[in-house]
Kinemage of the C-alpha trace (Angstrom):
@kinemage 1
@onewidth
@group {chain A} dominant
@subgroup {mainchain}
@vectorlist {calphas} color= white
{ca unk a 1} P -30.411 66.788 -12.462
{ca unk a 2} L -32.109 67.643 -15.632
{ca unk a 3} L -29.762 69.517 -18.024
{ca unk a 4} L -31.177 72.121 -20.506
{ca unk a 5} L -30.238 72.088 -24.102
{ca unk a 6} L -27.640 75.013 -23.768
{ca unk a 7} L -25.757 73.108 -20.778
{ca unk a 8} L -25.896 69.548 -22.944
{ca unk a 9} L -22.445 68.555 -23.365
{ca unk a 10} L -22.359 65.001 -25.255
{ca unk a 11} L -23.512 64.696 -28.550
{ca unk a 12} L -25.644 62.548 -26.928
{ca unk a 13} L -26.853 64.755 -24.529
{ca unk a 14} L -27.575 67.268 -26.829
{ca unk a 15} L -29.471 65.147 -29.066
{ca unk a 16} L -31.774 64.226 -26.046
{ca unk a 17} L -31.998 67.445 -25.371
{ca unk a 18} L -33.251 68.437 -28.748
{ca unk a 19} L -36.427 66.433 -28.606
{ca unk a 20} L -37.595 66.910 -25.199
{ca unk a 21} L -36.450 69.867 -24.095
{ca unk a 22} L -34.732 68.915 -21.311
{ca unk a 23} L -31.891 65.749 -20.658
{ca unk a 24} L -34.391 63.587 -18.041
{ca unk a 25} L -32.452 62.117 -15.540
{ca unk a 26} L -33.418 58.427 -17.016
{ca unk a 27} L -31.347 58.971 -19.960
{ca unk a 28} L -28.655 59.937 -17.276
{ca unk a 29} L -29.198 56.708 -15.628
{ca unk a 30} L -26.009 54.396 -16.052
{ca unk a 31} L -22.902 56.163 -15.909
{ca unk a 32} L -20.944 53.358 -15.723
{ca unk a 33} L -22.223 51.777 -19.531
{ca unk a 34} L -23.700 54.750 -21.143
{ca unk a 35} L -23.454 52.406 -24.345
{ca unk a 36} L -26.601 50.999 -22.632
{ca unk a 37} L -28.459 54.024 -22.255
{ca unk a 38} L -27.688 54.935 -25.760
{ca unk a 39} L -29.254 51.369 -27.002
{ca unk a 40} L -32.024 52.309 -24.997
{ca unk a 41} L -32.632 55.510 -26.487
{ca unk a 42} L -32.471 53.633 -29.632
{ca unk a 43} L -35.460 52.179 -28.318
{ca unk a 44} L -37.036 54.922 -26.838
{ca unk a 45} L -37.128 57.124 -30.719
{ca unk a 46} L -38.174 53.818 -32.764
{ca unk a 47} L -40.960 52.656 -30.198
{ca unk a 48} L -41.908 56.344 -28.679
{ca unk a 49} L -40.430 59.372 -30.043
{ca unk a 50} L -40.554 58.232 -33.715
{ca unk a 51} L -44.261 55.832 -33.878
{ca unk a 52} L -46.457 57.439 -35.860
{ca unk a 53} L -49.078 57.523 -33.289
{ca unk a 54} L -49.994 61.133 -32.664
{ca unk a 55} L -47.818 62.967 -29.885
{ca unk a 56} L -50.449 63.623 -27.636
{ca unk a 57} L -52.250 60.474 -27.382
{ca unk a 58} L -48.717 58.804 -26.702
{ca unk a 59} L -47.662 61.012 -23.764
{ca unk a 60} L -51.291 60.458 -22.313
{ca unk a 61} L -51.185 56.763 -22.615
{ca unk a 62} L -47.788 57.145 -21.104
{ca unk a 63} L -48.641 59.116 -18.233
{ca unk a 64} L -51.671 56.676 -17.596
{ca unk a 65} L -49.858 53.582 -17.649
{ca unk a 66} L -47.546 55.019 -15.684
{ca unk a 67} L -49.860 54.996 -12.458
{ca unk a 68} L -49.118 51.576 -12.343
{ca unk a 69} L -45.791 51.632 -11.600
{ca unk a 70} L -44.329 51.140 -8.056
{ca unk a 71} L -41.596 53.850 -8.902
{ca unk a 72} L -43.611 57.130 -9.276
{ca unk a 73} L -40.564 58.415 -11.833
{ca unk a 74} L -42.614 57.995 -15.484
{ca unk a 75} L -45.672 59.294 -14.177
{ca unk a 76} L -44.196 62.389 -12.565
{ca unk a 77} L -41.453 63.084 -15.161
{ca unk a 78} L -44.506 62.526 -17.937
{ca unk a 79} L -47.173 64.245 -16.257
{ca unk a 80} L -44.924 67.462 -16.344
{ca unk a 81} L -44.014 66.912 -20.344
{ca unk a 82} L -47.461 66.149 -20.281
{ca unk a 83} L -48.640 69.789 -18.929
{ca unk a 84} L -45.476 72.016 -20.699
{ca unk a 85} L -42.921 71.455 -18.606
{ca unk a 86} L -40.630 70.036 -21.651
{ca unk a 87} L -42.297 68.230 -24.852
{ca unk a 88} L -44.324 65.571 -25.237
{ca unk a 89} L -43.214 62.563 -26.650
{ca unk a 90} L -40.417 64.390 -28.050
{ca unk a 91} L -42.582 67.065 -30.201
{ca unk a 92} L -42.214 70.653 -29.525
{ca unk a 93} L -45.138 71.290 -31.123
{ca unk a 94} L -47.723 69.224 -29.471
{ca unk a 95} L -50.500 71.667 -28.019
{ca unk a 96} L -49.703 71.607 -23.858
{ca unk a 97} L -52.320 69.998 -21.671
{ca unk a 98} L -53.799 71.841 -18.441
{ca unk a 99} L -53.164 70.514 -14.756
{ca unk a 100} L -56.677 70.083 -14.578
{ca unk a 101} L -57.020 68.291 -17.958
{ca unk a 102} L -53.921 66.176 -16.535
{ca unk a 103} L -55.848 65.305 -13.132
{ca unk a 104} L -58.907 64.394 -14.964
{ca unk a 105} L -56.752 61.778 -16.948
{ca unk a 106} L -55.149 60.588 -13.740
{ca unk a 107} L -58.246 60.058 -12.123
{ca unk a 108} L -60.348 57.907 -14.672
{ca unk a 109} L -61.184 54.879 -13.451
{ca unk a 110} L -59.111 51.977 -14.130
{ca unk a 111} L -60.411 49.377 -16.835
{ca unk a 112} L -61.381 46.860 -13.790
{ca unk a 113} L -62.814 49.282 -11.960
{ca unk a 114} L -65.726 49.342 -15.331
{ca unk a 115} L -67.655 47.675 -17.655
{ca unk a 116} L -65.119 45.643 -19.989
{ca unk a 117} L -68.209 44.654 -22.630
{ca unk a 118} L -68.995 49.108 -22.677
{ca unk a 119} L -64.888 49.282 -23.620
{ca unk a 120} L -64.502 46.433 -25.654
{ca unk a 121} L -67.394 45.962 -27.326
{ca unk a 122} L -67.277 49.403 -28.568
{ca unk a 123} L -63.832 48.714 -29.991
{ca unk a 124} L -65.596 45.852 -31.442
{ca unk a 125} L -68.063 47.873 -33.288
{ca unk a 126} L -67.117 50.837 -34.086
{ca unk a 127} L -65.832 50.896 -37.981
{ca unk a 128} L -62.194 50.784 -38.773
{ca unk a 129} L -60.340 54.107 -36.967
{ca unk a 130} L -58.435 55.910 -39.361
{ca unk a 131} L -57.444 59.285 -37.586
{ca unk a 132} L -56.474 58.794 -33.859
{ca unk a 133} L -58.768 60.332 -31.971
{ca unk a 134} L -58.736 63.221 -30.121
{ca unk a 135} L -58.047 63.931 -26.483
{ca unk a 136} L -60.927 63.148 -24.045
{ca unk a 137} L -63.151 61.617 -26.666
{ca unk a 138} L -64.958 58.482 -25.777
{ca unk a 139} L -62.792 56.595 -28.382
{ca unk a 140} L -59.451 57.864 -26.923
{ca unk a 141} L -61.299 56.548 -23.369
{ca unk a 142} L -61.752 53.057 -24.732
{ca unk a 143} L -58.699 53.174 -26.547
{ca unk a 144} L -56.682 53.649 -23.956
{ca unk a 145} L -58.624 50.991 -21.409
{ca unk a 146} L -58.010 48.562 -23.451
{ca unk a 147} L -53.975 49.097 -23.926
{ca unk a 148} L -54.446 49.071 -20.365
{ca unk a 149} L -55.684 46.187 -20.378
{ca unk a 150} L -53.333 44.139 -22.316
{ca unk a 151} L -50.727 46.137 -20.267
{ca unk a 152} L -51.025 45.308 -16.872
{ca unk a 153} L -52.529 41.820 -17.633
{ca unk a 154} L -50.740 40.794 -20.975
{ca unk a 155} L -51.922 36.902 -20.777
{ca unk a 156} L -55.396 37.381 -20.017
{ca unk a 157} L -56.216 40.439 -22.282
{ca unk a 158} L -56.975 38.445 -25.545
{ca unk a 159} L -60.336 39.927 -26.114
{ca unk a 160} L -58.785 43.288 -25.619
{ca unk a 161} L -56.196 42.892 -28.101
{ca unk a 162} L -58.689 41.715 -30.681
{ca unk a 163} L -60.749 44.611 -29.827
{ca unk a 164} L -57.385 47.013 -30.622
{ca unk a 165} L -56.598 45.205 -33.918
{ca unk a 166} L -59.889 45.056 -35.048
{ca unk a 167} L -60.684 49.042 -34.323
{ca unk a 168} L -56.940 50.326 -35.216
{ca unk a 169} L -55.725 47.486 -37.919
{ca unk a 170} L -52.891 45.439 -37.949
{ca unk a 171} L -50.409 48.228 -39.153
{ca unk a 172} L -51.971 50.627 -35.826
{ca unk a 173} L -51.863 47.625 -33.522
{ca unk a 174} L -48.589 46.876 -33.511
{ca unk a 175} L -47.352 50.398 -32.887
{ca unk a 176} L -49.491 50.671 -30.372
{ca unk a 177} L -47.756 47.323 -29.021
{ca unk a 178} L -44.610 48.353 -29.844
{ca unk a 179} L -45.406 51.687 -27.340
{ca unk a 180} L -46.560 49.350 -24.145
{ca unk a 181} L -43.320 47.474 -25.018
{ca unk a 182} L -41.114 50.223 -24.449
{ca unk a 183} L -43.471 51.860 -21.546
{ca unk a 184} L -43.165 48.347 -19.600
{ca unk a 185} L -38.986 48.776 -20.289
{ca unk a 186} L -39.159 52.381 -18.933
{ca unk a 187} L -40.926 51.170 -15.618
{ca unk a 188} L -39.050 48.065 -15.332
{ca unk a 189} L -35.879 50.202 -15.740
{ca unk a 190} L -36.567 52.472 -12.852
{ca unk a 191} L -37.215 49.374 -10.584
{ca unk a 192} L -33.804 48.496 -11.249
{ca unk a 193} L -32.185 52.089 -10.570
{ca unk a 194} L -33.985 53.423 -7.513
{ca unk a 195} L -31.670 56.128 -7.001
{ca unk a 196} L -32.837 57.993 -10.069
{ca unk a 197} L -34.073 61.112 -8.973
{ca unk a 198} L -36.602 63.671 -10.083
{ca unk a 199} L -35.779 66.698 -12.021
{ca unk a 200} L -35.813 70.079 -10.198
{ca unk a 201} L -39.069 70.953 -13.065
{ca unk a 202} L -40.368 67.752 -12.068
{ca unk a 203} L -40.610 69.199 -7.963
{ca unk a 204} L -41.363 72.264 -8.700
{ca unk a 205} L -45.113 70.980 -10.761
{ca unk a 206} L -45.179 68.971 -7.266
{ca unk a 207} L -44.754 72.076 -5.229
{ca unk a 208} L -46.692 74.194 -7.136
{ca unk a 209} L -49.505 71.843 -7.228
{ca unk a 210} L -50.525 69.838 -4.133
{ca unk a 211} L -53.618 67.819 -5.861
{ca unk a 212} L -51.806 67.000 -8.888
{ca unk a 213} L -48.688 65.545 -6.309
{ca unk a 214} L -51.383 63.558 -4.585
{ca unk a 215} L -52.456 62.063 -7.475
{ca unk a 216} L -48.753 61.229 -8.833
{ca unk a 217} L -47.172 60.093 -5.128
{ca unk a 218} L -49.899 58.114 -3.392
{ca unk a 219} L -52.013 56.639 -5.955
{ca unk a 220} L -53.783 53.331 -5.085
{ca unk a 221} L -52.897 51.896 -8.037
{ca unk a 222} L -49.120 51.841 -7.872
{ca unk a 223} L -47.605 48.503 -8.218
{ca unk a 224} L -50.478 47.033 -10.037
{ca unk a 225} L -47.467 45.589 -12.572
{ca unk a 226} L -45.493 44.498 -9.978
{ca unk a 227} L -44.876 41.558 -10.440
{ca unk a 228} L -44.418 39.828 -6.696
{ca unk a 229} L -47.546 42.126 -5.616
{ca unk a 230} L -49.523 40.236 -8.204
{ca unk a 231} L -48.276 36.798 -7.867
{ca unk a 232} L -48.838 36.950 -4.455
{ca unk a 233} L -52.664 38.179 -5.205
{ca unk a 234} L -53.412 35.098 -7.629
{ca unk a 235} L -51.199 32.588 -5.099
{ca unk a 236} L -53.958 34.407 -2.793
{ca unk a 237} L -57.168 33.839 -5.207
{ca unk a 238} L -55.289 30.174 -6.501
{ca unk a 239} L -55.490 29.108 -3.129
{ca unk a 240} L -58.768 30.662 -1.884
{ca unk a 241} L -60.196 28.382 -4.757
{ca unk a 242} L -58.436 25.427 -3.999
{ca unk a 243} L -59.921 25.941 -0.538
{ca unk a 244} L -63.011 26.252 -2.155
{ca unk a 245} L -63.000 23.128 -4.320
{ca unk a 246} L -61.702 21.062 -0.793
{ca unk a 247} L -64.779 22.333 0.952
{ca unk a 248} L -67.392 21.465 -1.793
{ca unk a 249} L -66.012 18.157 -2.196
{ca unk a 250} L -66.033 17.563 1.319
{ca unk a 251} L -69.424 18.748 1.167
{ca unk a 252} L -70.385 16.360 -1.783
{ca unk a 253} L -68.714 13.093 0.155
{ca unk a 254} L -70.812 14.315 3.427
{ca unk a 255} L -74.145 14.621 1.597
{ca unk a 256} L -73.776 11.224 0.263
{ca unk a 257} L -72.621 9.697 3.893
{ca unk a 258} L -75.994 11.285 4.972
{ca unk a 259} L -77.515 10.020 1.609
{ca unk a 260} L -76.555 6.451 2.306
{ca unk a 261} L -77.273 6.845 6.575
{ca unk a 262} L -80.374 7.822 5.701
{ca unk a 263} L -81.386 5.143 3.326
{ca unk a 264} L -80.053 2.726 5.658
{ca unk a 265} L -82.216 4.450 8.302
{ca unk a 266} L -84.929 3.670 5.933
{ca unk a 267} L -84.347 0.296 5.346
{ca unk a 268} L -84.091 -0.183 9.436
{ca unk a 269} L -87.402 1.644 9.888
{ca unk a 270} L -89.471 -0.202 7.774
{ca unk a 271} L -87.874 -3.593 8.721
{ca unk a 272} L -88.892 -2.605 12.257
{ca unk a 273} L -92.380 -1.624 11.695
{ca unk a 274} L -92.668 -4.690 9.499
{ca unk a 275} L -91.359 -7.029 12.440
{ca unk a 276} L -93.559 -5.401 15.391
{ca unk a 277} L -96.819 -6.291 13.102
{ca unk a 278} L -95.600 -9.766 12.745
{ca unk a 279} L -95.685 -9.720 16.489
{ca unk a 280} L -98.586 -8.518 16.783
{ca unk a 281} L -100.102 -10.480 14.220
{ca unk a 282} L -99.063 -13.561 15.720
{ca unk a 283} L -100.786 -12.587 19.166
{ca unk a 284} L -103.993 -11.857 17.471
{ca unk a 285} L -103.678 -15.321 15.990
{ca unk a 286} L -103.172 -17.514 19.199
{ca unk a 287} L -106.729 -15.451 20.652
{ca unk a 288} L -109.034 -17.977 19.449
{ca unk a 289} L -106.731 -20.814 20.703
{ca unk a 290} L -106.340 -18.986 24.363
{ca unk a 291} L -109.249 -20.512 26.561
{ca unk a 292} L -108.827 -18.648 29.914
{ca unk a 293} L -109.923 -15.255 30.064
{ca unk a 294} L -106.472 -14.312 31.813
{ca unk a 295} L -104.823 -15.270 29.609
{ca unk a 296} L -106.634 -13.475 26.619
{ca unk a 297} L -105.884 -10.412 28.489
{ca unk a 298} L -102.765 -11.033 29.031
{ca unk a 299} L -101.759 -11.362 25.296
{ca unk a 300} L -104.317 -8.483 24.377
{ca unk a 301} L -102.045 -6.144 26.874
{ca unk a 302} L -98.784 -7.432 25.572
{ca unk a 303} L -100.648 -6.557 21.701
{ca unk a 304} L -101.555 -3.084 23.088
{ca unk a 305} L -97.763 -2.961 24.452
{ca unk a 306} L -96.437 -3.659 20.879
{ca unk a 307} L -98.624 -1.327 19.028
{ca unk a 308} L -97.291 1.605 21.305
{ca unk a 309} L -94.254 1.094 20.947
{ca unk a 310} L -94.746 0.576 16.572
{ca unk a 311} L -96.917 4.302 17.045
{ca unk a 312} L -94.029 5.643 18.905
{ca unk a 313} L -91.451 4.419 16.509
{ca unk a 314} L -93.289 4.950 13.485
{ca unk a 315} L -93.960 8.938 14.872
{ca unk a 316} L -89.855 9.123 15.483
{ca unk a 317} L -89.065 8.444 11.813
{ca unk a 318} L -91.535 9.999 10.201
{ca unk a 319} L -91.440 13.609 12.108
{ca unk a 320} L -88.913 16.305 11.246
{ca unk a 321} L -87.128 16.798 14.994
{ca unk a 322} L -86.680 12.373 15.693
{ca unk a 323} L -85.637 13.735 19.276
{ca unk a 324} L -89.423 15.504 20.391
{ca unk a 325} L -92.294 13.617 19.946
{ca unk a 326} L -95.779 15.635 20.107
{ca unk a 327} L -97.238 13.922 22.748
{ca unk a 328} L -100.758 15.473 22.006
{ca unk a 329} L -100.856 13.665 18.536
{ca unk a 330} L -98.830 10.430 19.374
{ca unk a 331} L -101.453 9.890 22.240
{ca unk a 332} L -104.525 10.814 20.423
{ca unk a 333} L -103.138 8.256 17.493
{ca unk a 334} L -102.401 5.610 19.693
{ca unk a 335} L -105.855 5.302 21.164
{ca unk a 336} L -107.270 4.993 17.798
{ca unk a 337} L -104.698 2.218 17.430
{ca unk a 338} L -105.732 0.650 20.577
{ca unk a 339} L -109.848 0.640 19.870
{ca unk a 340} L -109.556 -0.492 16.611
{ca unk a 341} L -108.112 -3.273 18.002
{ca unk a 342} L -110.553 -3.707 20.758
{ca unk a 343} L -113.477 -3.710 18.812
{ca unk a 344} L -111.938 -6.324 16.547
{ca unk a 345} L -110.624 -8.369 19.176
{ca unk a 346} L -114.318 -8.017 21.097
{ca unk a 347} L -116.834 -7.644 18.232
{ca unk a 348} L -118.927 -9.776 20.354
{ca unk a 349} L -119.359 -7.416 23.223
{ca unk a 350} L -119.366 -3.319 21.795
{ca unk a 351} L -116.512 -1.175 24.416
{ca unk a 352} L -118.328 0.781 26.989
{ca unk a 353} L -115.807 3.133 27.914
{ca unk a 354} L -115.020 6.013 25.604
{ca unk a 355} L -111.202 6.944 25.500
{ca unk a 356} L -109.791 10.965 26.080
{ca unk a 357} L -106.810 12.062 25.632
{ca unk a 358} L -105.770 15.917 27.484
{ca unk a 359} L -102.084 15.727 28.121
{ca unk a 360} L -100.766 18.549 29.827
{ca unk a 361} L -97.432 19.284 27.926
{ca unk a 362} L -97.917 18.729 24.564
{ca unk a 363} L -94.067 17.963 23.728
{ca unk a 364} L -91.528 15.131 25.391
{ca unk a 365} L -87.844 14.848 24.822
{ca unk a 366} L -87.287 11.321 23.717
{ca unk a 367} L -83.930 11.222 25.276
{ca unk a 368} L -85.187 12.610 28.331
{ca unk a 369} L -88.821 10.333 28.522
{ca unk a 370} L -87.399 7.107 27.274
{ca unk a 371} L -84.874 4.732 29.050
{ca unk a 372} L -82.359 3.660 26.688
């Protein structure tokens, strides 16, 4: 339970006491080695109470960042600093917030939830800052999106932390750093005592406030810094990508099987189409030679055989669908075929008969029409 300053006992207690108003429970946290707590209240003045970043701004970052804890301890316990219910960072005399001015802070969006080039590159362009600014100003916004930023995701918030130096300075930068620092020790502290309990000012903002309680107990964003939450998201994304890479390199090795089938296909075509004209060729060369009319017509048939088969092949690989052939068009070619040789096989007696062609269905399944 939180103590007031009258009821402080320690030294310690009461010097706790003295800044915040109260004796929070987390500086109550370790019976056992209160040595410990005293280091970390060490801490707590040189990288929180004590930075010369203004009061305000500090115990609003603090709040914010604390959404993103799985223990819902900072962000309650700061909230309620946050709206007069003790001091902010420490300083009596920092102005107190409303609980609607605090539920408008919990409820901006989170930096990757927006437009990182709108945050950062107006940290990256705006001249040097030399007054913090003020609460709910657009700089405060991207101020405090980017220590978000570098927060939650330390190692891949470069561009974010250039952005900070480059708008605050190297002198503002690294008490701002030196705040996350002891933020992220705050959190990671209350992971490791789960037992610590909220003060009875603490409840009573939760009782007297049902929005403002939704927004501190059952944010979405709780355990964003966890760390086994987001391991197991980028083991997630590492191996969604590595799934990723096996299928397009799968896809790559197939596309050059079907590459090589199909100039191999190719290559088998046009040897084939070469070979049947050979054949035919050759029986349009023994004609002359042939001196029974029997047998002229026997080779001219077994020529008109071999061009139908070359004008069905050649309509197999050269249409899109090799297992339909358009029996309309093969048909109407393959007469051509066939009088063209006629006439040159009989230019000594002009064809009398004039060929049609009115098939009834105009498409046959090859597998279905041919006997293999």
């Amino acid at each position: 339970m939180s103590s007031p300053l009258s009821n402080a006992q320690t030294p310690f207690q009461r010097e706790v006491a003295s800044r915040f108003g109260i004796v929070p429970n987390f500086f109550a946290s370790a019976p056992d080695a209160p040595e410990i707590i005293e280091k970390l209240w060490d801490f707590a003045k040189a990288a929180y109470l004590d930075n010369p970043i203004p009061s305000l701004f500090k115990e609003r970052l603090f709040v914010y960042l604390s959404r993103f804890c799985e223990v819902r301890y900072c962000v309650v316990r700061h909230c309620a600093f946050l709206v007069g219910r003790g001091h902010s960072s420490g300083d009596p005399s920092v102005a107190v917030e409303s609980v609607a001015r605090a539920m408008k802070l919990l409820m901006t969006l989170p930096p990757w939830e927006r437009d990182h080039n709108v945050i950062l590159g107006g940290l990256e362009t705006i001249p040097r800052i030399t007054v913090w600014p003020a609460a709910e100003t657009e700089t405060e916004d991207w101020l405090i999106a980017a220590a978000t930023l570098v927060f939650v995701e330390p190692r891949r918030a470069d561009r974010a932390r250039r952005a900070l130096r480059k708008a605050l300075g190297g002198n503002r930068f690294e008490h701002l750093m030196g705040l996350l620092a002891f933020i992220r020790t705050a959190h990671y502290w209350t992971v490791l005592h789960p037992d610590l309990s909220l003060e009875e000012d603490a409840l009573e903002l939760l009782k007297a406030n049902e929005e403002l309680a939704r927004l501190l107990l059952e944010d979405p964003e709780a355990a964003r810094c966890d760390m086994g939450v987001r391991l197991f998201e980028e083991l997630t994304e590492l191996r969604d990508l590595h799934e990723r890479r096996e299928l397009e390199k799968a896809k790559r090795e197939l596309e050059a099987q079907v590459q090589q089938k199909e100039l191999l296909l190719k290559e088998v075509n046009h040897r084939v189409k070469n070979s049947l004209q050979m054949v035919t060729s050759i029986l349009d060369l023994q004609l002359p030679d042939v001196k029974s009319a029997e047998a002229a017509d026997a080779i001219r048939n077994a020529a008109a055989r071999v061009l139908a088969i070359a004008a069905v092949h050649e309509r197999l690989y050269t249409d899109e669908d090799p297992t339909v052939v358009r029996f309309d068009a093969f048909s109407a070619a393959y007469v051509r075929v066939l009088e063209e040789l006629m006439v040159a096989q009989t230019a000594s007696r002009p064809m009398s008969n004039v060929w049609t062609c009115r098939p009834t269905q105009p498409f046959y399944s090859v597998r279905s029409s041919m006997n293999w």
